[in-house]
C-alpha positions as CSV (number, residue, x, y, z in Angstrom):
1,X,58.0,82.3,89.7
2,X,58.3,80.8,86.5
3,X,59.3,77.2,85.7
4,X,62.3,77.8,84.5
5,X,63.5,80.3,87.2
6,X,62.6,77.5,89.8
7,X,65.1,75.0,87.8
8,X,67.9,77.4,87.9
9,X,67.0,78.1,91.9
10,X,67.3,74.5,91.9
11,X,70.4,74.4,90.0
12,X,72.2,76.6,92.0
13,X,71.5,75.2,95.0
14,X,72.7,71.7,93.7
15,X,75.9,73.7,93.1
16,X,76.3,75.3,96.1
17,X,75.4,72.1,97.6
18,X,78.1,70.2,95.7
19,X,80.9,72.7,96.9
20,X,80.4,72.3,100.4
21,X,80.4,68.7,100.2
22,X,83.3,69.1,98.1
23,X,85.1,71.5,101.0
24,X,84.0,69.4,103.9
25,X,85.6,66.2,102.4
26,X,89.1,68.2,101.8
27,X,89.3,69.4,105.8
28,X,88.5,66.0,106.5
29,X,91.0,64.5,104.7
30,X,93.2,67.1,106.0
31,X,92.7,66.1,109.5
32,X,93.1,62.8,108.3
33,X,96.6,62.9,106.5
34,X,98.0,65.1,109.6
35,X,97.3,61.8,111.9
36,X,100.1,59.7,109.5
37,X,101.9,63.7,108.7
38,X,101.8,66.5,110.4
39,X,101.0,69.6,108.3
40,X,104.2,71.5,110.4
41,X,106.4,68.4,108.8
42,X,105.2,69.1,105.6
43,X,106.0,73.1,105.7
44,X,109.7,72.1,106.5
45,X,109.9,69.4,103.9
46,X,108.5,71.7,101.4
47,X,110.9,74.5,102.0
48,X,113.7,72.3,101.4
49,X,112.2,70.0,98.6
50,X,108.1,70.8,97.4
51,X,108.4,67.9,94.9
52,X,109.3,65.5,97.8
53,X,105.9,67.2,100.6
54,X,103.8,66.3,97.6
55,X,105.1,63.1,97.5
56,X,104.9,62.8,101.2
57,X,100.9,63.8,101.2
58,X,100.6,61.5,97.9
59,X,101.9,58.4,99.9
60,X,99.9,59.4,103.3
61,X,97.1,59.2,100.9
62,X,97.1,56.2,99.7
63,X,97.4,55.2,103.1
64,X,94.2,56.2,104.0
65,X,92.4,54.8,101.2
66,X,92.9,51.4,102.1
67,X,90.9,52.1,105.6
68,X,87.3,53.0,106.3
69,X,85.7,55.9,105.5
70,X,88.0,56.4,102.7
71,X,87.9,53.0,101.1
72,X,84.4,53.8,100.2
73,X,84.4,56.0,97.6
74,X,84.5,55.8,94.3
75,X,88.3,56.3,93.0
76,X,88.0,58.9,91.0
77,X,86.1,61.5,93.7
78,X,89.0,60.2,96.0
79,X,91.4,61.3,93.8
80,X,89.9,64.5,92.9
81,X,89.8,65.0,96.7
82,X,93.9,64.2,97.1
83,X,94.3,66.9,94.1
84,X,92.2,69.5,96.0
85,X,93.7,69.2,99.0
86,X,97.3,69.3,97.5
87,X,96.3,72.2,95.8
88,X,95.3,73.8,98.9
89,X,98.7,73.0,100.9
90,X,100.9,73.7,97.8
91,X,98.9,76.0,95.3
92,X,96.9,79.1,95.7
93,X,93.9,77.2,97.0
94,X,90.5,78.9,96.4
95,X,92.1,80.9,93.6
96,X,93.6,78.2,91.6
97,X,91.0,78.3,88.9
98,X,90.6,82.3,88.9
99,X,94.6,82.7,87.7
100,X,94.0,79.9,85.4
101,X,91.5,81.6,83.9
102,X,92.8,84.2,81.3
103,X,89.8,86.5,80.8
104,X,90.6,87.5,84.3
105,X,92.2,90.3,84.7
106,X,92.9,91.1,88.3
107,X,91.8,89.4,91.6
108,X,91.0,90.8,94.9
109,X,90.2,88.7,98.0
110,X,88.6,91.0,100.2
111,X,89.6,89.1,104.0
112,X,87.7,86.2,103.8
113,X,84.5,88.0,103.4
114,X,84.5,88.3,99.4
115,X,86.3,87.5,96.6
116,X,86.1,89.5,93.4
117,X,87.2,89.9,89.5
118,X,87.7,92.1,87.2
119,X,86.5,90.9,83.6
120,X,86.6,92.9,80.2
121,X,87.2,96.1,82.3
122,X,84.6,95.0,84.9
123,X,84.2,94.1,88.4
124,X,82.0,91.1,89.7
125,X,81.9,88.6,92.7
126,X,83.9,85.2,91.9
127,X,82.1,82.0,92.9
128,X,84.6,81.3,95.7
129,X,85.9,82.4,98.9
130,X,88.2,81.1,102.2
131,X,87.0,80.0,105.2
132,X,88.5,82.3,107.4
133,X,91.2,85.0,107.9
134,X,93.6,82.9,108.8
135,X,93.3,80.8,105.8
136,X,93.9,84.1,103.1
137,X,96.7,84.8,105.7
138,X,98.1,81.2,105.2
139,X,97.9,81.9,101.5
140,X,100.1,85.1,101.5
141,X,102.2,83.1,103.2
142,X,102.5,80.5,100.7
143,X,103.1,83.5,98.0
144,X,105.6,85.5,99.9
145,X,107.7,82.7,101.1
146,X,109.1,81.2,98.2
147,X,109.9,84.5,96.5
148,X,112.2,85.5,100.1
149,X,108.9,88.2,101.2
150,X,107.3,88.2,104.3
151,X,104.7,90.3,106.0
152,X,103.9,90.6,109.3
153,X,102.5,93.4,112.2
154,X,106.2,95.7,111.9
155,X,105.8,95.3,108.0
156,X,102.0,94.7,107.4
157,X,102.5,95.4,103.0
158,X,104.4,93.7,100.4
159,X,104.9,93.4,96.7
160,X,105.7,90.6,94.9
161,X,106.3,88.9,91.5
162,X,104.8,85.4,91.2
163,X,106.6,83.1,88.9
164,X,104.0,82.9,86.2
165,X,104.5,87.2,86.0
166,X,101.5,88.1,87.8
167,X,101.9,90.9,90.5
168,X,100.8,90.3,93.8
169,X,100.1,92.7,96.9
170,X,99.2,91.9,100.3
171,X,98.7,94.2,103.2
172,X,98.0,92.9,106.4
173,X,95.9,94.1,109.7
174,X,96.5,96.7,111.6
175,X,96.6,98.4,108.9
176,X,93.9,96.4,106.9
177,X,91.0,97.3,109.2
178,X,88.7,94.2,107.9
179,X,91.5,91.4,108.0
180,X,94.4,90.8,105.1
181,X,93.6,91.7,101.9
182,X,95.3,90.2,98.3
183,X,95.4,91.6,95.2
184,X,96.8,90.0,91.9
185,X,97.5,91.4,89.1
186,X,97.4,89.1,86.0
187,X,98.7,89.5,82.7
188,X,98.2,87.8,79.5
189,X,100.2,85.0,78.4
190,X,101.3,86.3,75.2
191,X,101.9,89.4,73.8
192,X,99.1,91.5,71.9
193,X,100.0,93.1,68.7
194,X,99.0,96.6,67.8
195,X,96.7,95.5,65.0
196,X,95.2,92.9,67.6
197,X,94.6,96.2,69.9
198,X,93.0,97.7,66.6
199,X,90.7,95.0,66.1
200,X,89.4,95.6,69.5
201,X,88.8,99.0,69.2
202,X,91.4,100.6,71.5
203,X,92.6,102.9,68.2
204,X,92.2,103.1,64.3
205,X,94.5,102.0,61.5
206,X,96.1,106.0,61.3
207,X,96.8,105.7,64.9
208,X,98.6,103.0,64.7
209,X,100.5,103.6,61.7
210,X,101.6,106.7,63.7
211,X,102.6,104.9,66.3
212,X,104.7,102.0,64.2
213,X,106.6,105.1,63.1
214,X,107.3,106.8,65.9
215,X,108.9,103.5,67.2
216,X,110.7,102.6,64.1
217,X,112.0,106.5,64.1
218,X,113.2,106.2,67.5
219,X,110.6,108.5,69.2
220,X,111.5,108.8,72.8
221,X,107.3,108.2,74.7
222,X,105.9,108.4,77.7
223,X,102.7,106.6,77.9
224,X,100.5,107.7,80.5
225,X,97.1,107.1,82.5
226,X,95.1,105.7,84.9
227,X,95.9,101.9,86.8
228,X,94.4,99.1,84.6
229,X,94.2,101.4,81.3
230,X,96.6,99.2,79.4
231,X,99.9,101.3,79.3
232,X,101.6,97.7,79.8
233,X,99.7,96.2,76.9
234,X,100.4,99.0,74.7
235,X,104.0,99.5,75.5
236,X,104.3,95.2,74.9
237,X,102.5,95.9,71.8
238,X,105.2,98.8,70.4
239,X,107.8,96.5,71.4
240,X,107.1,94.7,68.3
241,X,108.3,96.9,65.8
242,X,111.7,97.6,67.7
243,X,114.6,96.9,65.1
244,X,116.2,93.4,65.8
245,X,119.6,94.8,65.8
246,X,119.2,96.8,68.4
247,X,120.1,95.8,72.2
248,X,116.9,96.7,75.0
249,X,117.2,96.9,78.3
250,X,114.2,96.8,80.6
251,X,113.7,98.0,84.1
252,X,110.9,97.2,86.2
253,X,109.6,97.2,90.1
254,X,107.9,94.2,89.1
255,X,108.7,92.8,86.3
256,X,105.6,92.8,83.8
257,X,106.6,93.6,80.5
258,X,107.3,90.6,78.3
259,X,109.6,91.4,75.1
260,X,109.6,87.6,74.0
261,X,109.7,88.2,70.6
262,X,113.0,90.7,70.1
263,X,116.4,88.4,70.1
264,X,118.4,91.1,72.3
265,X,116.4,92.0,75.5
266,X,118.0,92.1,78.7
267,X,115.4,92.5,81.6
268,X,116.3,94.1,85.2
269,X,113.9,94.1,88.6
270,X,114.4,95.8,91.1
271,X,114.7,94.5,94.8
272,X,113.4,95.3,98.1
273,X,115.1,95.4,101.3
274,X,115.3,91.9,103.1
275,X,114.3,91.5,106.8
276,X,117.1,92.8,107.9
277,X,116.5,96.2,105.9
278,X,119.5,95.3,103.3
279,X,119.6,94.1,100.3
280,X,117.6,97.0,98.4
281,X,118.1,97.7,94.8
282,X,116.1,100.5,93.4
283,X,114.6,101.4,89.9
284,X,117.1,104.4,90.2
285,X,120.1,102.1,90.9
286,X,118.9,100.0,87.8
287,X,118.7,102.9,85.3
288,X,122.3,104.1,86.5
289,X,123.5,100.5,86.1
290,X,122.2,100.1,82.8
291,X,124.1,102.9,81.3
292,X,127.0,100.8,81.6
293,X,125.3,98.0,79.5
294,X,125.9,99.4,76.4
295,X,121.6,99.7,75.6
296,X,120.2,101.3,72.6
297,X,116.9,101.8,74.6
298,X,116.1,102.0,77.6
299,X,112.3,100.5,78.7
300,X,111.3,101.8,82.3
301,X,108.5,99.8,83.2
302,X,106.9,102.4,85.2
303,X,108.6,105.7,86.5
304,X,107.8,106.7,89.9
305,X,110.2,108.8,91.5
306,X,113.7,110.1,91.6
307,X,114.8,107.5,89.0
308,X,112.6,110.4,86.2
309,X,115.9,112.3,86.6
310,X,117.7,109.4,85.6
311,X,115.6,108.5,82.9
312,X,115.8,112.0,81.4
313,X,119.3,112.0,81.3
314,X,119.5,108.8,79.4
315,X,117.2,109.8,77.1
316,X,119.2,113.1,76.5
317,X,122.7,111.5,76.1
318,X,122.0,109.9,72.9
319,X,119.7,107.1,74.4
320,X,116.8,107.7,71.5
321,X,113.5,105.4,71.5
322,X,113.3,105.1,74.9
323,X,110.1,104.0,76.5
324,X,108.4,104.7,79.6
325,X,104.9,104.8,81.8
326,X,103.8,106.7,84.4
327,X,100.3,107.2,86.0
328,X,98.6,110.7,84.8
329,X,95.2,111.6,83.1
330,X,96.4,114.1,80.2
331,X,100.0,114.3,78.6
332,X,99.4,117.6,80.3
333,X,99.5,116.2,83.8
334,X,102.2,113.8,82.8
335,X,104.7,116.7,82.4
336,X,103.9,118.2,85.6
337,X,104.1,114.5,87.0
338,X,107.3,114.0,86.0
339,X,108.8,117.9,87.3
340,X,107.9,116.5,90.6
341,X,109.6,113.3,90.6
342,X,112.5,114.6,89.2
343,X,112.3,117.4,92.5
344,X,112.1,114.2,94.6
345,X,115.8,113.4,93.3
346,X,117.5,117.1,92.8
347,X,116.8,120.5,94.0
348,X,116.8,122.1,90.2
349,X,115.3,125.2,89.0
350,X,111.5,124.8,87.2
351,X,113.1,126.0,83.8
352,X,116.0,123.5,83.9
353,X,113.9,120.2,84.1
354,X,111.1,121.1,82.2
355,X,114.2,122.0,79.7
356,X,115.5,118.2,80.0
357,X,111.5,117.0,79.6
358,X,110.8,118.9,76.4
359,X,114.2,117.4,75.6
360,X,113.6,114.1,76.0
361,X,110.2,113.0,75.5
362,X,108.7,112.9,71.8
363,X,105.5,111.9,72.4
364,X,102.9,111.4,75.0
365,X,100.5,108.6,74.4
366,X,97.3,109.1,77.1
367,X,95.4,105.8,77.5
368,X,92.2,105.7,79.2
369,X,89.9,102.5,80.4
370,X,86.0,103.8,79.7
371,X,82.9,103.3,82.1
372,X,82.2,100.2,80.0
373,X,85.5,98.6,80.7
374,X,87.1,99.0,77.1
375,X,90.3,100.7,77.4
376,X,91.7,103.5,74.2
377,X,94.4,105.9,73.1
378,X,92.5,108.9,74.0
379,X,95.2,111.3,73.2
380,X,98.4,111.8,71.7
381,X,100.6,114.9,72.3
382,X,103.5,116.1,70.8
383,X,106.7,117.1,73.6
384,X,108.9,120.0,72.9
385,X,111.0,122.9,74.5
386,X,110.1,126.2,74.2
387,X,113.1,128.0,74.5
388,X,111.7,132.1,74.5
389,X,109.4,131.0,77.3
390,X,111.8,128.8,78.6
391,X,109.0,126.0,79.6
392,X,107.9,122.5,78.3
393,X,105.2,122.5,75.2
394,X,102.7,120.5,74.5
395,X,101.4,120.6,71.0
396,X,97.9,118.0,71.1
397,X,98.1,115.7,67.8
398,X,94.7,113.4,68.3
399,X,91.8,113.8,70.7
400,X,89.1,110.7,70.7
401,X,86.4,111.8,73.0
402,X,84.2,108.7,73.8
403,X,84.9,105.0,73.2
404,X,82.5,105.2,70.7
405,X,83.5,108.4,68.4
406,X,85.9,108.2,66.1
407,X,89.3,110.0,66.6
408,X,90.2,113.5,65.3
409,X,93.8,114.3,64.4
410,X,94.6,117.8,65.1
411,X,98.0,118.7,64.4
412,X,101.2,116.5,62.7
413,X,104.9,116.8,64.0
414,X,107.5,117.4,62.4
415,X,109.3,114.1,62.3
416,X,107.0,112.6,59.8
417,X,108.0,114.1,57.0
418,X,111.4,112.4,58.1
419,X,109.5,109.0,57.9
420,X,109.8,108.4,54.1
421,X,113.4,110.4,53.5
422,X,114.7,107.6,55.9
423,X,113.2,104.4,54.3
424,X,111.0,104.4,57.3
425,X,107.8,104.2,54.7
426,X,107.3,105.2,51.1
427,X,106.2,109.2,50.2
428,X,102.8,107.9,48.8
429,X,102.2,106.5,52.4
430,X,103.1,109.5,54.2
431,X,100.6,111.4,51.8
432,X,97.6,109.4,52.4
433,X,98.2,109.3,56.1
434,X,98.5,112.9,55.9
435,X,94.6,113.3,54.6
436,X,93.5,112.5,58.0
437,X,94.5,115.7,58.9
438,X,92.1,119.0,59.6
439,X,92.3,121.1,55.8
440,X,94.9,124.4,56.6
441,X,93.6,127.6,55.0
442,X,95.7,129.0,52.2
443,X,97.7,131.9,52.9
């Protein structure tokens, strides 16, 4: 072993050292403060009042530091110490640093046998982890409560919002053979433009001026793929070039998108069903609701199920510009995708919804994460109606193959040539995007 790999063995045992010193002095102190406070004190103070438990633990605190073992150390690792341990009681504990951080993407605590990230597209162990199961339980606890959720062995899962926006879900044993399990979805704190997404490779500057116009045309998507392939960082990003004038209504399960910069926005989550099984208020429920909000477009975060129907309808009764996501891997899939959900709400014949599809939707936008993390438009489809066949067509526009090939544009709809006749973009424009089209032979 070389020198320098014995200094970083070293190192790293120092470390590891450091934070078990550092979690043996916060159960201690625990232990401590629940002499002068008992910790079941504290849970009922701090679901009437958290400002005034912390307050409580701060003055138990400083308490104890004017009495032996406490007294001895230095002030500052004292302090750090009362922080920690507050942070445990009040925070997310272990995982305080990992939402912090905002190259972190997701985070899933694995029982307390593992906790991991996912980073740039990638998945890797995190450098902390809970003492027991009973401590990731008392965290979902802590999550749940305050947002009215519990869980529990009749209801082992549950999805929540936390108040930052991240989306949390926690399933419980039975059901969670190896103990509970939490997963948290974090999203970044501001929005990301489509030239940022550019920059970053996820399309080139032809996609994206297609895309800018399809928006600003009042293109009814769908933007489709797999979980973590950045359909809620894309639809956020097309947001931008929404007209200020017009009036947005966004539903959500969880609410996730985050239309900050557009004056007239008015965002709707839907609700589960309290303990008591009432209280529910569906994504289906919201889309109905919102047609009696006077919306130019309609945003549904994610579609899922019988609320497609709904959607469809919107989008055929003079709702144009509507936006939407939905989990499929081609814009071919997301078409059959969306047949079934609408089956889930009405018994109609094949022909009729693909009729109200091809009606409806635009444009399909496929995004896809790669093995290497980085996520990409792959493919962009053009929707129609076919009405000799009497099914839905899709007509493929762009196809990019690898994360490192460029794009090929294969086909252009119709609409474009619209673009510059309504002020949307000059002729010349529309001319040189048009050269990044395949050559037509002459008739």
């Amino acid at each position: 072993m070389s020198l320098l790999e014995r200094v970083q063995v070293v190192e790293g045992q120092r470390r590891d050292e450091d934070e078990e010193q550092q979690r043996i002095g916060i159960e201690l102190l625990r232990a401590a403060v629940g002499e002068f406070l008992p910790l079941d004190r504290v849970a009922l103070i701090m679901a009437e009042n958290p400002e005034r438990a912390r307050n409580e633990i701060r003055a138990a605190c400083r308490r104890l530091a004017l009495r032996d073992p406490w007294r001895a150390l230095d002030p500052t690792v004292y302090r750090d110490l009362v922080e920690d341990l507050i942070s445990s009681v009040f925070g997310l504990g272990p995982l305080e640093d990992l939402i912090a951080d905002e190259s972190i993407t997701e985070i899933m605590v694995n029982g307390a046998r593992s906790v991991f990230v996912e980073r740039d597209g990638r998945l890797m162990p995190a450098p902390v982890r809970f003492e027991s199961d009973e401590q990731v339980r008392a965290l979902i606890d802590r999550i749940l409560g305050p947002l009215g959720r519990r869980v529990d062995e009749s209801m082992p899962m549950a999805s929540a919002r936390l108040p930052q926006g991240h989306r949390v879900n926690a399933i419980l044993p039975p059901v969670a053979i190896d103990g509970p399990h939490v997963t948290i979805r974090s999203f970044a704190r501001r929005v990301m433009s489509l030239a940022e997404l550019q920059e970053r490779g996820s399309f080139d500057g032809a996609v994206r001026q297609f895309l800018v116009w399809a928006v600003r045309a009042r293109r009814s998507m769908a933007v489709a793929g797999g979980t973590g392939s950045g359909k809620t960082t894309l639809l956020n990003a097309l947001s931008l070039h929404i007209a200020s004038d017009e009036r947005i209504i966004t539903i959500e399960d969880a609410a996730e998108l985050k239309f900050d910069e557009h004056p007239h926005v008015v965002r709707l989550e839907a609700r589960a069903a309290n303990a008591e099984g009432a209280g529910e208020v569906t994504i289906r429920d919201l889309v109905v609701n919102a047609l009696r909000m006077r919306p130019d477009r309609i945003i549904v975060g994610e579609c899922r199920a019988a609320e497609a129907l709904d959607m469809l309808q919107a989008m055929n009764t003079g709702h144009d510009g509507s936006l939407t996501t939905l989990h499929a891997n081609s814009p071919y899939e997301a078409v059959d995708r969306l047949v079934t959900m609408v089956r889930y709400a009405v018994d109609l014949p094949l022909d009729a919804i693909e009729a109200q599809i091809g009606n409806a939707f635009d444009l399909v936008v496929q995004t896809t994460r790669r093995a290497d993390g980085s996520r990409c438009i792959s493919e962009l489809a053009s929707v129609g109606f076919d009405r000799e066949r009497r099914r839905c067509s899709i007509t493929p526009l762009y196809r990019r193959e690898g994360a490192d090939e460029q794009g090929v544009w294969l086909d252009c709809p119709s609409w474009v040539d619209e673009v510059a006749r309504a002020g949307l973009a000059s002729e010349k424009e529309v001319r040189q995007w048009k050269q990044h089209l395949p050559m037509r032979p002459s008739a």
